[in-house]
N, C-alpha and C positions, 0 to 999 in steps of 0.2 A: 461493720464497725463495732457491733456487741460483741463480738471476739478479742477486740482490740488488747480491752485490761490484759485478758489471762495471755494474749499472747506476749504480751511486754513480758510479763514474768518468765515463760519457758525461753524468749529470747533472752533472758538476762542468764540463766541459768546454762543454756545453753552456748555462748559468747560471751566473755566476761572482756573487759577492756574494751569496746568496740562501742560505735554511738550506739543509742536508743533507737528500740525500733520505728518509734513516730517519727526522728529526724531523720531515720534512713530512708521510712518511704516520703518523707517530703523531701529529699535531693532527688529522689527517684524519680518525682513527681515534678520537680520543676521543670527541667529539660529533658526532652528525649536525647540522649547520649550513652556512649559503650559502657558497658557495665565496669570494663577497664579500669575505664578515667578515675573510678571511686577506689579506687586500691591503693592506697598510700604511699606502698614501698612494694617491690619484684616477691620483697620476701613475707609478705601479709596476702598473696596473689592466693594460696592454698585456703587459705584460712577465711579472703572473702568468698572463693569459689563453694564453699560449703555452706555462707551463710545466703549465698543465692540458692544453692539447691534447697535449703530452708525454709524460703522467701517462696520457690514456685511449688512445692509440694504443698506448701496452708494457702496457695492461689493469693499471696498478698502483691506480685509482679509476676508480669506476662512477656514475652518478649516479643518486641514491637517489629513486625516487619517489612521490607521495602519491595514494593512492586510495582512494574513498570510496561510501560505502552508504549510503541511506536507514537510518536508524531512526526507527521510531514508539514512543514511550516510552507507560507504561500509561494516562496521563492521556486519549491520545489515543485510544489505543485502545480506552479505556469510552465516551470521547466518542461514537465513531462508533457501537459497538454499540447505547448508548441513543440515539440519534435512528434509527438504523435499525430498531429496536423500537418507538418511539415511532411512528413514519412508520407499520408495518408494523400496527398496533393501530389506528391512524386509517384504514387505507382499508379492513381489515376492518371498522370498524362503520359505514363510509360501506355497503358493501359489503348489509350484511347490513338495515340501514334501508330500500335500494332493494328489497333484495328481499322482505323482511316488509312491505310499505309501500304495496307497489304494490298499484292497481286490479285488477291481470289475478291476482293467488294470493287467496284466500283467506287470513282469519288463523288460521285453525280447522279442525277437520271438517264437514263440513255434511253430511247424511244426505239433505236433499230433494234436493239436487242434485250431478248428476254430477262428476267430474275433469272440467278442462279437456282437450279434447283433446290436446294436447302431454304434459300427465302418462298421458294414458290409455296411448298410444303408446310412450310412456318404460318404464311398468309393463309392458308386453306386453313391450317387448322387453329386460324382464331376466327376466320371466318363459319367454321363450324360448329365451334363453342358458341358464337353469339347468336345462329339457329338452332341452338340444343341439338343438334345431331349428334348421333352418339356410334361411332364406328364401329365400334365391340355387336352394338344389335344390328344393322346392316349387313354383318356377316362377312367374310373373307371375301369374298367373290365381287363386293362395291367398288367400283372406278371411280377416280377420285379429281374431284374437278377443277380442270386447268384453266385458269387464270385466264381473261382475255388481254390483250395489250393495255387499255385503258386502264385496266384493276390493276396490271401491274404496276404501269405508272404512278397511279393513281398509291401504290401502298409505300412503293421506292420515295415518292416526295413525303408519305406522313413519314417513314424511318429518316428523312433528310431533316425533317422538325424536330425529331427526339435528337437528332445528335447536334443540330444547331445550337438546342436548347442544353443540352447536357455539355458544351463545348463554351457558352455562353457562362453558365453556372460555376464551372472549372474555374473558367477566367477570371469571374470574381469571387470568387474561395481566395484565391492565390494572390490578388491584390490585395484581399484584406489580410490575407496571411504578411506579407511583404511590410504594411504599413505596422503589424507591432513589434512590440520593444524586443530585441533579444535579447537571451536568458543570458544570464552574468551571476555566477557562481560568486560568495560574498563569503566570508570567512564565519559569519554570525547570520546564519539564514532566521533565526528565530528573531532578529533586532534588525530585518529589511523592510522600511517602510515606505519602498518605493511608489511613485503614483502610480503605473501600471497591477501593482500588489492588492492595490485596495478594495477589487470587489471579490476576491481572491481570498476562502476562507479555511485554516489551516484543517487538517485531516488525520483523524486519529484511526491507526491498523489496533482493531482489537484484538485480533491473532495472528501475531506474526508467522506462527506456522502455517497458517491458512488464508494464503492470498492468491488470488488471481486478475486476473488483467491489467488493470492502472497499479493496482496495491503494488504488485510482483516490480513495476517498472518507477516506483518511488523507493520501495528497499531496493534495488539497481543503483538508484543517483547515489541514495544515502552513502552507499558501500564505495562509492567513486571520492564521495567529499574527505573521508576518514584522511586526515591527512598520517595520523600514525598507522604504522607499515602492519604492525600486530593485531591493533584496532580492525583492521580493515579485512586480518585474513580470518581475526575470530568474529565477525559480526556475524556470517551467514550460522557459525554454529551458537552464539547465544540468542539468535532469531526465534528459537524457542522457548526462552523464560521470558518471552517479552507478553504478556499474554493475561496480565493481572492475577494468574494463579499460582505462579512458581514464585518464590518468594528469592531476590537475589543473592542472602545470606547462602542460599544454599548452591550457587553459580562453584565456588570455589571448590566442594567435595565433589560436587556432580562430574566438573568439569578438570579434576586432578589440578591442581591449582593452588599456589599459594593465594592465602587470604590478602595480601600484599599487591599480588599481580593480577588478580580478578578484578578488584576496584580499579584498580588503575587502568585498567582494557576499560570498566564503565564507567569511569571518570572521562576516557577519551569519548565514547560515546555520546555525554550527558548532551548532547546538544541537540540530540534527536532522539531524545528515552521524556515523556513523559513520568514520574516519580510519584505514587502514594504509599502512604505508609500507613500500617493495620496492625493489630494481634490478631 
């Protein structure tokens, strides 16, 4: 601000007819807004543009700019959790039908006849971890010890417990799966404050170039909700500025673009862009 006097004078000397530089930086200063808006008339537009180059060469204006983050608000983020559940409850009892189902197991114990050899081999060798036997030093030449009928029975009923209990488990994942609310797509996911919502806390991608697992499968929804047609095919390419580093001023050259048509793709998006603004 010790600069201030002398620079009023080379502004006056250098702008004649134009405000004062202390009222120019206090509209500057009161809202953040387009440097535009301060141009009186299409044909003072040359004339301000020079007094802003003026302005950022003596560092008296910076230019302010807008950077943005994914947010996944909790609608979405139940969304994903129950079909990932859902998903994850179906290939388990796909899972478990091939295996109880199949020709090659048994569904039971059977007493007249032995383990398939694959189980007999299996039970030996947890039976031989739990005597620290170690095959590699017994040497090729060890004969490998077969089961009597009692130990088979005896391993056939503990595997009939792991899968009771795993069949058991299934069963109630998938009732409680059953009992919650289903996900209902809402025009304003950010203003759903459903009861099911509430323990449910929203979720910031701080690089949207760089997601994987759940991240990757909430930018999916997002790209689903876009109800504009343009919105939706340019989201996976400005997925990139989304990152707090790229500044969105810059979306429109990067992205050949009118200045026009760039906001307006991030206007459709704003409902899942997080917004700070920085120099």
């Amino acid at each position: 601000m010790a600069r201030l006097p002398s620079a009023c004078v080379q502004w006056q000397r250098s702008f004649s007819h134009v405000p004062s530089l202390p009222n120019l930086l206090a509209e500057l200063s009161y809202a953040p807004r387009s440097f535009k808006s301060f141009t009186p008339t299409k044909a003072h537009q040359p004339l301000y543009l020079h007094m802003l180059a003026w302005l950022m060469r003596g560092g008296w204006v910076t230019q302010l700019r807008t950077f943005a983050y994914v947010v996944v608000w909790p609608e979405i983020v139940y969304e994903v959790e129950y079909q990932v559940e859902a998903e994850e409850i179906r290939k388990a009892a796909v899972e478990m039908a091939t295996e109880y189902h199949s020709p090659a197991r048994p569904s039971g114990p059977n007493l007249s006849s032995p383990l398939p050899s694959s189980d007999i081999y299996s039970w030996h060798g947890r039976q031989s971890a739990d005597r620290g036997y170690d095959d590699r030093r017994a040497g090729s030449d060890a004969v490998p010890h077969v089961p009597s009928l009692t130990e088979q029975t005896a391993e056939q009923a503990r595997l009939e417990r792991i899968a009771d209990k795993a069949k058991r488990e299934a069963a109630e994942r998938a009732t409680a799966h059953a009992r919650k609310v289903v996900p209902k797509a809402t025009n304003h996911p950010s203003l759903n404050r459903a009861p099911h919502l509430a323990g449910v806390e929203p979720h910031i991608i701080v690089d949207a170039r760089k997601t994987a697992g759940k991240e990757s499968l909430y930018l999916f929804a997002i790209a689903r909700r876009l109800d504009d047609d343009k919105a939706a095919a340019a989201w996976p390419r400005f997925l990139r500025y989304f990152n707090g580093q790229c500044a969105l001023e810059r979306i429109a050259l990067q992205e050949d673009l009118k200045r026009k048509e760039a906001w307006a793709l991030l206007s459709a998006m704003s409902e899942y862009l997080l917004c700070v603004r920085h120099w």
